[in-house]
Residue, then its C-alpha position, 0 to 999 in steps of 0.5 A: x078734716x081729712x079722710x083716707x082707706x086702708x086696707x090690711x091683708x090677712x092677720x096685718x097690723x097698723x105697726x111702724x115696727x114689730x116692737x111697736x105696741x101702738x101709737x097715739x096722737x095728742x091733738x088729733x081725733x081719729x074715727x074709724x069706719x069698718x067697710x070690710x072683713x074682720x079683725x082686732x083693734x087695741x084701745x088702750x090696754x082694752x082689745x075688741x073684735x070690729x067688723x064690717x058695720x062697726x065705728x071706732x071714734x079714737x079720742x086724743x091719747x088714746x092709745x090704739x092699733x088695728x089687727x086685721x083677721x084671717x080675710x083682712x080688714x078695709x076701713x075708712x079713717x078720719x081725722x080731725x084735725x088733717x093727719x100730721x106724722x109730728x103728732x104721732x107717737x109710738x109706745x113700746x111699754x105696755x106699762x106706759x098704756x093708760x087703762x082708760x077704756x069707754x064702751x061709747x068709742x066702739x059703736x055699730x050703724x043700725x041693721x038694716x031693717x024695714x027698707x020701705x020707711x026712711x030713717x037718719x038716726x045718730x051714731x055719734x055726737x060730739x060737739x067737735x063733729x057728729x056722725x049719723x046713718x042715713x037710710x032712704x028708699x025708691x022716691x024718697x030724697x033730701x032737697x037741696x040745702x047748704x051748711x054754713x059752718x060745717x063741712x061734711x063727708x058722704x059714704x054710701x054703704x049700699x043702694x045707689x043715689x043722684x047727688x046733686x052738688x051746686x048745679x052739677x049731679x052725679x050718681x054714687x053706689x057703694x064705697x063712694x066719698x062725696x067731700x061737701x065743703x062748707x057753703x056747698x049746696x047740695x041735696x040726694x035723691x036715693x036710686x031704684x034699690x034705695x040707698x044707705x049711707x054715713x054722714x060726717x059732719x065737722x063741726x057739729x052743726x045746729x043748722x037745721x036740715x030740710x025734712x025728708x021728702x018723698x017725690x012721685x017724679x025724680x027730678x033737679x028741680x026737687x033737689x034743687 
């Protein structure tokens, strides 16, 4: 699993040539994860507007590109397996474009709603990996915990937290990675503001997590 930022100027395309129609991949699955702006992305023969908030999952053979509007377009990619150039593959027939298209590859995370009431709800499931939103306000947090099988990424959307990871901690705010490899221990606690952020996790575990948890008084030892 790796993961990279992109960021198109105004009406820029993820195009290796200008005849290039788009690209696939046979093995790898891509998830795109729209931060900023506005624009177009090609699946398939299919075209659809995404915007700040959307989550494009692209499945292998999926033929795909992104068109950033007039204020250009900042998303997060992640693939799984690592990005390999040999497994990229550009089409330059429209004719060669499987029609296939599924509404469930374009999905949205949750508006914000009530901030005062916690909320962690799926975005996208997929035995391969899942993918959640998470929502925590003032004096809520996650105690600290561990995932045998499976690694997990962090990306905060707004709000601020402490992360503690092993025996060190540190605050994050928006635009901010957290990388949590398999074994690592580690536990949240959202800041002043509260804190909204996506959780990646490869592969999908079936490990339990620890129950959300309001604490009166912030401290390690909550988190531990």
């Amino acid at each position: 699993m790796a993961v990279c930022h992109v960021a198109l100027g105004s009406e820029a395309e993820t195009k290796t040539s200008p005849n290039e129609i788009c690209h696939f991949h046979k093995q790898l699955t891509e998830i795109y994860l729209i931060t900023d702006g506005d624009g177009v992305m090609r699946l398939n023969r299919a075209e659809r507007t995404v915007s700040a908030g959307n989550v494009v999952v692209v499945p292998p053979k999926v033929c795909h590109t992104v068109r950033a509007g007039a204020n250009g377009l900042d998303f997060l990619v992640i693939t799984l397996p690592p990005y390999n150039p040999q497994d990229s593959y550009d089409v330059f027939d429209l004719a060669a474009i499987d029609g296939t298209f599924s509404e469930t590859w374009i999905c949205r995370w949750p508006e914000q709603e009530d901030k005062n009431e916690p909320l962690i709800e799926d975005i996208f499931s997929d035995p391969a990996f899942g993918l959640c939103y998470a929502r925590l306000p003032q004096g809520w947090a996650i105690p600290g915990h561990q995932h045998a099988c499976s690694e997990e990424f962090y990306f905060v959307i707004s709000g601020s937290a402490n992360i503690s990871i092993d025996e060190s901690e540190f605050d994050i705010t928006p635009g901010a990675l957290v990388v949590l490899p398999r074994g690592i221990r580690h536990g949240l606690r959202a800041g002043q503001s509260g804190v909204e952020y996506l959780v990646f996790a490869a592969p999908q575990t079936e490990e339990s997590y620890p129950p959300i948890r309001r604490c009166a008084v912030p401290s390690q030892a909550f988190l531990s």
